[in-house]
N, CA, C and O atoms as CSV, one atom per row, in Angstrom:
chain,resi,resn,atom,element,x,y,z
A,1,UNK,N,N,164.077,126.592,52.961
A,1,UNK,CA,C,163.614,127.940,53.213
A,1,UNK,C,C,164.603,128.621,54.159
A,1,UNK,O,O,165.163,128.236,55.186
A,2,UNK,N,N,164.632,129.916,53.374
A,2,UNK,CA,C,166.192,130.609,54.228
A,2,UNK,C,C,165.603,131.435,55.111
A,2,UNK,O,O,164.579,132.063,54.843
A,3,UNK,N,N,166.320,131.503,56.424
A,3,UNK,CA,C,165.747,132.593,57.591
A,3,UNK,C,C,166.043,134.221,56.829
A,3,UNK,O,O,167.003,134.432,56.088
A,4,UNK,N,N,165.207,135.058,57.126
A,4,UNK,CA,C,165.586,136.618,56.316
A,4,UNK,C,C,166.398,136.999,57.713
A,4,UNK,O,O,166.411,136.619,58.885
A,5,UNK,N,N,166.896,137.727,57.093
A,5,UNK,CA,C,168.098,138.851,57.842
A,5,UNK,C,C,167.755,140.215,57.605
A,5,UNK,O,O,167.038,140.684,56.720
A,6,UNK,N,N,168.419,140.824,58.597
A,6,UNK,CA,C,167.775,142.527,58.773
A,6,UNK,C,C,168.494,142.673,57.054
A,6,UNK,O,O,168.027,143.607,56.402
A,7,UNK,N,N,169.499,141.862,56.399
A,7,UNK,CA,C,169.670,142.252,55.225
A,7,UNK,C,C,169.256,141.795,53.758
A,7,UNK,O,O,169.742,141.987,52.643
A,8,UNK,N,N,167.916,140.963,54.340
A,8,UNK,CA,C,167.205,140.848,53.026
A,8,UNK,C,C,166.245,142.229,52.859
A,8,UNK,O,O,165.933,143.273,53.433
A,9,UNK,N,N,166.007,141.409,51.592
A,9,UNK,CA,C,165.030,142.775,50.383
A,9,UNK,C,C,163.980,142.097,49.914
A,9,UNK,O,O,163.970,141.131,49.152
A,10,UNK,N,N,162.713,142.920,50.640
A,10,UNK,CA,C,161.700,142.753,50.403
A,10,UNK,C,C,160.869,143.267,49.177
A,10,UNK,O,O,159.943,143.722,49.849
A,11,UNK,N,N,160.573,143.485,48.136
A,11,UNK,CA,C,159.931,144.220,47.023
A,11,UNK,C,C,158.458,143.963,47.165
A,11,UNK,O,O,158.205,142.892,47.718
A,12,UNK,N,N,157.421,144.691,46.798
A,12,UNK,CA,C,156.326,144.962,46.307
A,12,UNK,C,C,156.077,144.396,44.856
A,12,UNK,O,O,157.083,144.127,44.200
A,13,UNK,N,N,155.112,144.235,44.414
A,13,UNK,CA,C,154.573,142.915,43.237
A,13,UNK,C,C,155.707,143.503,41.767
A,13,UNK,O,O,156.470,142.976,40.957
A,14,UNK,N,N,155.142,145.056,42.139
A,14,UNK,CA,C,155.827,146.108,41.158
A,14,UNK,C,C,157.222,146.107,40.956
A,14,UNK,O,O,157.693,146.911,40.152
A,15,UNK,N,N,158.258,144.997,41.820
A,15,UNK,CA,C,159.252,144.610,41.598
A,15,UNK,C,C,160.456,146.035,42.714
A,15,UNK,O,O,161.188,145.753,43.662
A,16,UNK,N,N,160.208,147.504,42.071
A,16,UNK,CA,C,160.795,148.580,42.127
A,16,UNK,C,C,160.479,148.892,44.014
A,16,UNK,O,O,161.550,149.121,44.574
A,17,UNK,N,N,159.692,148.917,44.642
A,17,UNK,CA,C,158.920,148.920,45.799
A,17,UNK,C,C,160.159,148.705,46.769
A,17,UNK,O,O,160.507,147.540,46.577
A,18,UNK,N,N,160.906,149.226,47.629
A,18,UNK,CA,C,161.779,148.433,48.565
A,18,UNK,C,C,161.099,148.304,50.019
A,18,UNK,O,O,161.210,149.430,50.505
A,19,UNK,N,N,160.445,147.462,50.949
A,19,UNK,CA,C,159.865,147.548,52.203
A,19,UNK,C,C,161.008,147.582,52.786
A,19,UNK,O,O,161.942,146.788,52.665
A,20,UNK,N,N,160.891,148.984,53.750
A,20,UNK,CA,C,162.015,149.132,54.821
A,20,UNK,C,C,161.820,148.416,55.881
A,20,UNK,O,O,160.851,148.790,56.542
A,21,UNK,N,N,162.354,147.571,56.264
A,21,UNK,CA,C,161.747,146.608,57.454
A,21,UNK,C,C,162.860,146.602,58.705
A,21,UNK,O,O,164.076,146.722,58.553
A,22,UNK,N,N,162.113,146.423,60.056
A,22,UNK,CA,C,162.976,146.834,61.181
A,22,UNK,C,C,162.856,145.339,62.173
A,22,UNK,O,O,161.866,144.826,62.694
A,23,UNK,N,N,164.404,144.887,62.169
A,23,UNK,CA,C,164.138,143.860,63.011
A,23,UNK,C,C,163.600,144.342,64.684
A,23,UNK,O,O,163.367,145.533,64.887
A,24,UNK,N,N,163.491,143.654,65.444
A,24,UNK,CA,C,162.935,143.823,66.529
A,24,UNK,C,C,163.664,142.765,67.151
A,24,UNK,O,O,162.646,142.103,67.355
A,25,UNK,N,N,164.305,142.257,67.486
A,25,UNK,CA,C,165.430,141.123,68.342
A,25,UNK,C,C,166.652,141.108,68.077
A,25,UNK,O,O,167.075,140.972,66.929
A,26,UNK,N,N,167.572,141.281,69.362
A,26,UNK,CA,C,168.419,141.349,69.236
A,26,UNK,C,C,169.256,140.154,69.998
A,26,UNK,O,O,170.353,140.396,70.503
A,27,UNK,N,N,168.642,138.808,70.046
A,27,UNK,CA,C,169.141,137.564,70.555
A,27,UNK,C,C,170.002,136.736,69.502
A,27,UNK,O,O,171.051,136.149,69.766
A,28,UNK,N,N,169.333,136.797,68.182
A,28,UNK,CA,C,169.666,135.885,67.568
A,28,UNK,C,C,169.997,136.562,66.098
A,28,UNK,O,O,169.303,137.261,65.360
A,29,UNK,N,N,171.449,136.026,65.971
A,29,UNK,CA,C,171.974,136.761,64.367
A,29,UNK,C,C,172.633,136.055,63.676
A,29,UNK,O,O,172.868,134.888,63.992
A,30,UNK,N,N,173.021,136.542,62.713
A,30,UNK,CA,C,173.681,135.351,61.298
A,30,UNK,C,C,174.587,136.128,60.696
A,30,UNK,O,O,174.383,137.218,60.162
A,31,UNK,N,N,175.514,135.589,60.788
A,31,UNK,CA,C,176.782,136.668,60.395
A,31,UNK,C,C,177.035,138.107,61.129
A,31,UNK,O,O,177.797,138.967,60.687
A,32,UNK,N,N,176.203,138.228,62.426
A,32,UNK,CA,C,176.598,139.376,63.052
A,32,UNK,C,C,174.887,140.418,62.433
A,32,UNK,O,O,174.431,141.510,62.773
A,33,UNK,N,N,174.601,139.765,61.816
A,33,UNK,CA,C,173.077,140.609,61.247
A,33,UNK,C,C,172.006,139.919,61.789
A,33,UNK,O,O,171.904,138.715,61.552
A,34,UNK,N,N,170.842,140.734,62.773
A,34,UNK,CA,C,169.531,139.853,62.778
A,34,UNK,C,C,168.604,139.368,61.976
A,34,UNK,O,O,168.269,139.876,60.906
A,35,UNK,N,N,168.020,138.067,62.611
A,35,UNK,CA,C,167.188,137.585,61.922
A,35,UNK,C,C,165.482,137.846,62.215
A,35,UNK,O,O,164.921,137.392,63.212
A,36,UNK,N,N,164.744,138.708,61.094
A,36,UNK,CA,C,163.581,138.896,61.574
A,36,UNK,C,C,162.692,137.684,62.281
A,36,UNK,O,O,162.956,136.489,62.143
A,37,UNK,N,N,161.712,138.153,62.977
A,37,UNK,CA,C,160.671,137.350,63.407
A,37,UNK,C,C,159.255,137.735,63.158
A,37,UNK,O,O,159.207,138.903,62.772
A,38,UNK,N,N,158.066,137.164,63.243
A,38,UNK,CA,C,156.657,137.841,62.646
A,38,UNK,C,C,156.243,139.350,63.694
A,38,UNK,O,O,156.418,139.825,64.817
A,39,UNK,N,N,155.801,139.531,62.797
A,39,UNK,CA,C,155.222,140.863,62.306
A,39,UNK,C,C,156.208,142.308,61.912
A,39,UNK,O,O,155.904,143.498,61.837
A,40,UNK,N,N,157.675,141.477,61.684
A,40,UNK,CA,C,158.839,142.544,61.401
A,40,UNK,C,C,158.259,143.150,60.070
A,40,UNK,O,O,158.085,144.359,59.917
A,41,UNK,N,N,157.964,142.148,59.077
A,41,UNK,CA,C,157.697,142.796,57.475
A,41,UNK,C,C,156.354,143.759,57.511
A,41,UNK,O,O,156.168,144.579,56.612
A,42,UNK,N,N,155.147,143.557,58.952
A,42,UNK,CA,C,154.242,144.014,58.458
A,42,UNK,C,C,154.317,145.750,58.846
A,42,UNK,O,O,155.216,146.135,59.592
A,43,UNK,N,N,153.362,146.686,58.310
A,43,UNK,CA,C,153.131,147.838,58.830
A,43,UNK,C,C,154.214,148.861,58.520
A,43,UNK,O,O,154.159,150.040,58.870
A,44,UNK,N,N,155.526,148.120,57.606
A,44,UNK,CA,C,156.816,148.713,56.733
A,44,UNK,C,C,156.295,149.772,55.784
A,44,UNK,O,O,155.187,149.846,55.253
A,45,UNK,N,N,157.264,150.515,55.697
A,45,UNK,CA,C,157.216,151.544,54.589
A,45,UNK,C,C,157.639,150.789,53.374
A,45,UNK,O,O,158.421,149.839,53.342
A,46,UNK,N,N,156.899,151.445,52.204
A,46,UNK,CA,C,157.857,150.765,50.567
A,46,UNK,C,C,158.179,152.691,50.117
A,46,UNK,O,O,157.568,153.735,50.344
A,47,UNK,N,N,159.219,152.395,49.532
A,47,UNK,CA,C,159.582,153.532,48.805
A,47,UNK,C,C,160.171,152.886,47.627
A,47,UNK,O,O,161.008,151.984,47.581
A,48,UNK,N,N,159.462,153.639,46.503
A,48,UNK,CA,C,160.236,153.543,44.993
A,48,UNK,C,C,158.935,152.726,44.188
A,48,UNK,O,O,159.217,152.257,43.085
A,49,UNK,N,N,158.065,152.611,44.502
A,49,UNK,CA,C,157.073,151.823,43.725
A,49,UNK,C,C,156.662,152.122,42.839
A,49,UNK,O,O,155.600,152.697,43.078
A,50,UNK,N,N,156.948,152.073,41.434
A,50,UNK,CA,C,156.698,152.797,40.483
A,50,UNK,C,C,154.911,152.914,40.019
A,50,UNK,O,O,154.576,153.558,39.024
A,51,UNK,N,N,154.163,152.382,40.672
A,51,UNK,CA,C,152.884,151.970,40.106
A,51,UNK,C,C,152.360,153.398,39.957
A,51,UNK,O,O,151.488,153.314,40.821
A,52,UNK,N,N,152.245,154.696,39.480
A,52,UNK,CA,C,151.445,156.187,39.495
A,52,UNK,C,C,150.824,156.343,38.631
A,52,UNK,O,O,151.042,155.961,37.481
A,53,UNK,N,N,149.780,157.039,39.105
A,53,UNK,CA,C,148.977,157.308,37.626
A,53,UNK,C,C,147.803,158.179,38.633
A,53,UNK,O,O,147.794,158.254,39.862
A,54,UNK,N,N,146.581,158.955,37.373
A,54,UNK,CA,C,145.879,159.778,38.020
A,54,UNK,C,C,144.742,158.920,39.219
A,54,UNK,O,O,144.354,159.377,40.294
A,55,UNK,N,N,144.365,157.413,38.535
A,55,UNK,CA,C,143.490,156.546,39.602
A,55,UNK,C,C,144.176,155.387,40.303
A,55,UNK,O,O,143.543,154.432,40.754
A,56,UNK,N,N,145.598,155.518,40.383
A,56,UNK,CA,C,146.685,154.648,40.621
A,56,UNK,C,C,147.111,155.059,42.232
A,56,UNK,O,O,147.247,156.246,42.530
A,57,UNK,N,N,147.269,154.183,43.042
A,57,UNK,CA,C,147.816,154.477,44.368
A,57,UNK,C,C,148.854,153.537,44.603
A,57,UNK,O,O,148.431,152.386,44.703
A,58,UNK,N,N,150.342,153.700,44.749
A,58,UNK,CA,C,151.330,153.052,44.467
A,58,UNK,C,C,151.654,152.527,46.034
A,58,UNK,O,O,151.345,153.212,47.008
A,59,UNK,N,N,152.386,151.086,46.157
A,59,UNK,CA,C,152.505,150.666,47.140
A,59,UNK,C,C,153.447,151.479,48.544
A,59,UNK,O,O,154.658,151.668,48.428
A,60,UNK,N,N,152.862,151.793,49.515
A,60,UNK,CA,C,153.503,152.731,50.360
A,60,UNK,C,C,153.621,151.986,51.476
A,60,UNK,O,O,154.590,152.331,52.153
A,61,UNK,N,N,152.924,150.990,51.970
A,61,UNK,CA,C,152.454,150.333,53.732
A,61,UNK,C,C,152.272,148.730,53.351
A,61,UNK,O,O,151.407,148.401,52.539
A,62,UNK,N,N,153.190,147.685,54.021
A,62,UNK,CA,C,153.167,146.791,54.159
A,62,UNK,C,C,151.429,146.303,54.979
A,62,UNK,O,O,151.046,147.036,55.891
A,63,UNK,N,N,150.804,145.461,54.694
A,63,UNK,CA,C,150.069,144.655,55.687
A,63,UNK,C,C,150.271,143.519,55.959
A,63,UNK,O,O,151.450,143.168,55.931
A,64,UNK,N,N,149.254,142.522,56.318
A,64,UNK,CA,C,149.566,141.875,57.278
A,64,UNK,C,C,150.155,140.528,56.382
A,64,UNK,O,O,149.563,140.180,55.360
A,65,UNK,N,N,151.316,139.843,56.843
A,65,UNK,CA,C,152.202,138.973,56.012
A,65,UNK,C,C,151.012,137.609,55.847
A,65,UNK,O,O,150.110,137.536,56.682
A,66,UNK,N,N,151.080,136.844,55.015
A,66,UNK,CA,C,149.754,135.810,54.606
A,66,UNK,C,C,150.581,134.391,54.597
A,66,UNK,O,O,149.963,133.334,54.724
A,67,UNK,N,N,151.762,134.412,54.469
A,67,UNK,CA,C,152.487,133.043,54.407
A,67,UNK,C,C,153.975,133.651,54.753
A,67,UNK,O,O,154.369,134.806,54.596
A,68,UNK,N,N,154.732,132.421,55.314
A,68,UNK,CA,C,155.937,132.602,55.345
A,68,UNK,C,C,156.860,132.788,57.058
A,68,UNK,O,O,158.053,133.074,57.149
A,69,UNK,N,N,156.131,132.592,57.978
A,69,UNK,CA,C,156.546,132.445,59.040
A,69,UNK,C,C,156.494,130.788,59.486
A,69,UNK,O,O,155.699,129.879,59.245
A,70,UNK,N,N,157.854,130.896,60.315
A,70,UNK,CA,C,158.598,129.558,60.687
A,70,UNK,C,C,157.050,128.507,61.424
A,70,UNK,O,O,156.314,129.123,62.194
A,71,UNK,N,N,156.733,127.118,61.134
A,71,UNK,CA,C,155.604,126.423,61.954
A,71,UNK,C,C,156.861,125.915,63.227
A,71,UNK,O,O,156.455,125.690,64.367
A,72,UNK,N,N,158.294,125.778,62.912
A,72,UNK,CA,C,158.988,124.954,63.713
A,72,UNK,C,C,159.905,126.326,64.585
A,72,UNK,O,O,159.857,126.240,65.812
A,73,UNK,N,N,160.495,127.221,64.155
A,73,UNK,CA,C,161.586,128.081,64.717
A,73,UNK,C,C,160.657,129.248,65.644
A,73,UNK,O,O,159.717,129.912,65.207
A,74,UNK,N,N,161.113,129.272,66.781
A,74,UNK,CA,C,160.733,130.718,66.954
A,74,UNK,C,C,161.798,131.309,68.188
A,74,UNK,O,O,162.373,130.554,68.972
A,75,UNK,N,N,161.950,132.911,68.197
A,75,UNK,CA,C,162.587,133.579,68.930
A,75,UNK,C,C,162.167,134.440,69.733
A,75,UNK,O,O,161.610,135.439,69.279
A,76,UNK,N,N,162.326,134.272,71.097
A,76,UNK,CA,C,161.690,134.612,72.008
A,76,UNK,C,C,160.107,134.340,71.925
A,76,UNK,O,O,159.567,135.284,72.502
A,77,UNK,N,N,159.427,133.706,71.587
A,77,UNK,CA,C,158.093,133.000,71.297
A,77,UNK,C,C,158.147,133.439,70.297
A,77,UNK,O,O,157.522,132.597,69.651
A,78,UNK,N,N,158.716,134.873,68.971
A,78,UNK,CA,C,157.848,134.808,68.123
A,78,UNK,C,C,158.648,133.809,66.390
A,78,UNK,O,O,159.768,133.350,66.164
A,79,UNK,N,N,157.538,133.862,65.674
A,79,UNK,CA,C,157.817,132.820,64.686
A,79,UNK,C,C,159.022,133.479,63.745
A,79,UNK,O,O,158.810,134.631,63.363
A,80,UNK,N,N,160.108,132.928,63.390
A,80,UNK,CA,C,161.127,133.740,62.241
A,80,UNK,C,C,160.432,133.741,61.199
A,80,UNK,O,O,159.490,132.968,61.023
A,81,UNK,N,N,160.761,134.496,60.487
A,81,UNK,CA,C,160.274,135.100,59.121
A,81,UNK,C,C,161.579,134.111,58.027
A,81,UNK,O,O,162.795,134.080,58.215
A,82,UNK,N,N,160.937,133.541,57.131
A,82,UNK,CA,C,161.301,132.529,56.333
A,82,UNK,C,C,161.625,133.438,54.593
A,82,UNK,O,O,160.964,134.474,54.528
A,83,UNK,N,N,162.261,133.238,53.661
A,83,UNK,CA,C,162.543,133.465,52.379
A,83,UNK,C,C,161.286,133.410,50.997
A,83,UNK,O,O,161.501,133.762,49.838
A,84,UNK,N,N,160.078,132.904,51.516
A,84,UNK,CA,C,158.499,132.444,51.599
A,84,UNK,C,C,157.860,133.428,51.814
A,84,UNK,O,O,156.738,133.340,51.316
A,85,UNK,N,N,158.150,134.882,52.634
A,85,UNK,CA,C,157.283,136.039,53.305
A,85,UNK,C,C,156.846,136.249,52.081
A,85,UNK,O,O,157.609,136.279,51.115
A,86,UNK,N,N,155.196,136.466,51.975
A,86,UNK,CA,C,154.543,136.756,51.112
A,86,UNK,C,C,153.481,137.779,51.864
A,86,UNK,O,O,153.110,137.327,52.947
A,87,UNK,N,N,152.906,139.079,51.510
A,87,UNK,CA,C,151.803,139.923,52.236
A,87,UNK,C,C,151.479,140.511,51.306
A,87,UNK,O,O,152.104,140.570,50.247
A,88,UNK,N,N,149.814,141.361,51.721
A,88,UNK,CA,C,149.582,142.448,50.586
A,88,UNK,C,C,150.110,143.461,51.227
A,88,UNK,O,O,150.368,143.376,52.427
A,89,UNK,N,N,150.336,144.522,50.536
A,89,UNK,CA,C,150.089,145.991,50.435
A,89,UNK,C,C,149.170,147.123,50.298
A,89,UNK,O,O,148.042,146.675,50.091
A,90,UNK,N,N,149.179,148.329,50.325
A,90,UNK,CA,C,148.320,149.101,50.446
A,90,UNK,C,C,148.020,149.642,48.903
A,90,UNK,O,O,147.100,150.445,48.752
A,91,UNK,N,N,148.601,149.314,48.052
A,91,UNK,CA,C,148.808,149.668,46.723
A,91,UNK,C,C,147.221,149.165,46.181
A,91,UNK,O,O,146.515,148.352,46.777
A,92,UNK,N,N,146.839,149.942,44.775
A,92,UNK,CA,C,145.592,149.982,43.911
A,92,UNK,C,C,146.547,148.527,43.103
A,92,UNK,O,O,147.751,148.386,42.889
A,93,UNK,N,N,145.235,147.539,42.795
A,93,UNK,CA,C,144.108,147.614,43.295
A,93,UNK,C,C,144.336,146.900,44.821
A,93,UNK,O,O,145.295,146.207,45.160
A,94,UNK,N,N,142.965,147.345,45.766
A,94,UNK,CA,C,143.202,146.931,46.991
A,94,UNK,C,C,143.364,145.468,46.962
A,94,UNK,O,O,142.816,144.769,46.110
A,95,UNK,N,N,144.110,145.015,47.886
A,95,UNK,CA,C,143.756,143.469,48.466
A,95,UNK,C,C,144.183,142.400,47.154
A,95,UNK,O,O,143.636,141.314,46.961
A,96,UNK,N,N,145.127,142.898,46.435
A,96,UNK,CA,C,145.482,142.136,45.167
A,96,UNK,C,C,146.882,142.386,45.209
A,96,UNK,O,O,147.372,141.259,45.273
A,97,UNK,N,N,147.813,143.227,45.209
A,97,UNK,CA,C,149.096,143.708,44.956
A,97,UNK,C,C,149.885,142.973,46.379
A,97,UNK,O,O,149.283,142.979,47.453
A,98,UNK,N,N,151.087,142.438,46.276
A,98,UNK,CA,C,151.408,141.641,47.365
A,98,UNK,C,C,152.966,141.790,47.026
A,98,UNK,O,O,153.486,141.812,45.910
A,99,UNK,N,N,153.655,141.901,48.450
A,99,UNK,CA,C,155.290,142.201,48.761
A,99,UNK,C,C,155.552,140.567,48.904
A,99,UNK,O,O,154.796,139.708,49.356
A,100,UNK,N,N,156.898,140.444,48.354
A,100,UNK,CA,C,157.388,138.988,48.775
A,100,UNK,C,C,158.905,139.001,48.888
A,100,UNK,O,O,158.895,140.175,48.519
A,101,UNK,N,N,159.991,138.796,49.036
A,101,UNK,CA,C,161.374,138.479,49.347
A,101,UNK,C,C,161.668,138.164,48.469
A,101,UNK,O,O,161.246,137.127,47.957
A,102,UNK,N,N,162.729,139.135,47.806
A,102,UNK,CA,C,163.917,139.194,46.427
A,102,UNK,C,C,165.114,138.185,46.571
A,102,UNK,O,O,165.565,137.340,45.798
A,103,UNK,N,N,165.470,138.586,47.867
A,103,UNK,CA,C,166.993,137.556,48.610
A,103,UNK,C,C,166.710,138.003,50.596
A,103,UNK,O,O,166.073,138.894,51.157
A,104,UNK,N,N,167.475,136.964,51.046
A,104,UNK,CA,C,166.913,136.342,52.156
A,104,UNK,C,C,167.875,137.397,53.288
A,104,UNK,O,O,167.894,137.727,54.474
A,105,UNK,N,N,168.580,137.622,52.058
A,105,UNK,CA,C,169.960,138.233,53.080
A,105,UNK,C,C,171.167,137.851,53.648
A,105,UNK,O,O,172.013,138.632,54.084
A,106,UNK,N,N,171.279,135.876,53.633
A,106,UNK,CA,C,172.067,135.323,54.122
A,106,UNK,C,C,171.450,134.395,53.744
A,106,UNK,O,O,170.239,134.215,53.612
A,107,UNK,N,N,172.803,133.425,53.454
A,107,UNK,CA,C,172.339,132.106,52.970
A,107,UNK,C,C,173.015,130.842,53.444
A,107,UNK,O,O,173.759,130.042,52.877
A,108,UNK,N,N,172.679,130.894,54.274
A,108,UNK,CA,C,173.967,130.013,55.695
A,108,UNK,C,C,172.760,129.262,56.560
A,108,UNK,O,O,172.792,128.070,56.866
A,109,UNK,N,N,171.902,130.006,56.828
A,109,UNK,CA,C,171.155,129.012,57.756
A,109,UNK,C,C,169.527,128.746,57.233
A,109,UNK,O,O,169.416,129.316,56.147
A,110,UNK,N,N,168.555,128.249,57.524
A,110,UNK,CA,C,167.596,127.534,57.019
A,110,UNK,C,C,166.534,127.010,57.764
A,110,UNK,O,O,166.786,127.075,58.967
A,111,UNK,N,N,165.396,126.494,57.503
A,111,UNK,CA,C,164.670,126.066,58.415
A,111,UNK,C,C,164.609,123.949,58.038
A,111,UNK,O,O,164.111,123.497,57.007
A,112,UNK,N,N,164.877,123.567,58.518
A,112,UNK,CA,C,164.795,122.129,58.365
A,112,UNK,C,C,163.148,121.279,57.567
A,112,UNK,O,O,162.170,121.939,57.920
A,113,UNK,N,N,162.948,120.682,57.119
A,113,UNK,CA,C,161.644,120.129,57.236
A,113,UNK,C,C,161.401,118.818,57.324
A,113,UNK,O,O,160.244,118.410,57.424
C-alpha cells in the first residue's frame, strides 16, 4: 500500500469526479511533494462528476474516509493516508456512491506489513 501524495487522484465512484484535496503537513514529502495524512481526503470538493439528471445530485463534497489510513505510520500524530482511501460522498443515492484513489501519486515509498 502506497502513501498518497498531494499528487495523487482521487475520483468519485462515477470515475469523472476529481476530489480536490489539500495536504495539511508540511514535515514529510516524497519527491519534494507531500504526503497526505487523515482527514486530508475528507470535506474535499469533486468537480466534473458526471452523474445529472432532473432527481440526480452529482458528487460535489467528500465525507468521512471509511478505510485506508496508515494502523502503523503516522505524522505528527496523524495517520497517512494509504493508496486504499476509500469514503462516501455527497452524491444521489445517499450513503452508497463512494471516492477511492485512481494513482497514489508516487510510487517510491509504502507502508510495510
Amino acid at each position: 500500500m502506497y502513501f498518497l501524495s498531494e499528487d495523487g487522484v482521487l475520483v468519485c465512484a462515477h470515475e469523472l469526479g476529481i476530489v480536490n484535496h489539500k495536504p495539511t503537513q508540511d514535515l514529510v514529502t516524497i519527491a519534494h511533494r507531500r504526503v497526505l495524512v487523515a482527514t486530508n481526503p475528507e470535506s474535499q470538493t469533486i468537480v466534473g462528476c458526471p452523474n445529472i439528471g432532473p432527481t440526480i445530485k452529482p458528487c460535489t463534497t467528500t465525507l468521512a474516509v471509511k478505510q485506508g489510513y496508515s494502523d502503523l505510520v503516522r505524522i505528527q500524530g496523524k495517520q497517512v493516508c494509504l493508496d486504499t482511501v476509500i469514503g462516501l460522498t455527497d452524491g444521489t443515492p445517499p450513503g452508497i456512491v463512494e471516492y477511492h484513489v485512481r494513482r497514489a501519486g508516487q510510487d517510491l515509498v509504502r507502508e510495510g506489513t
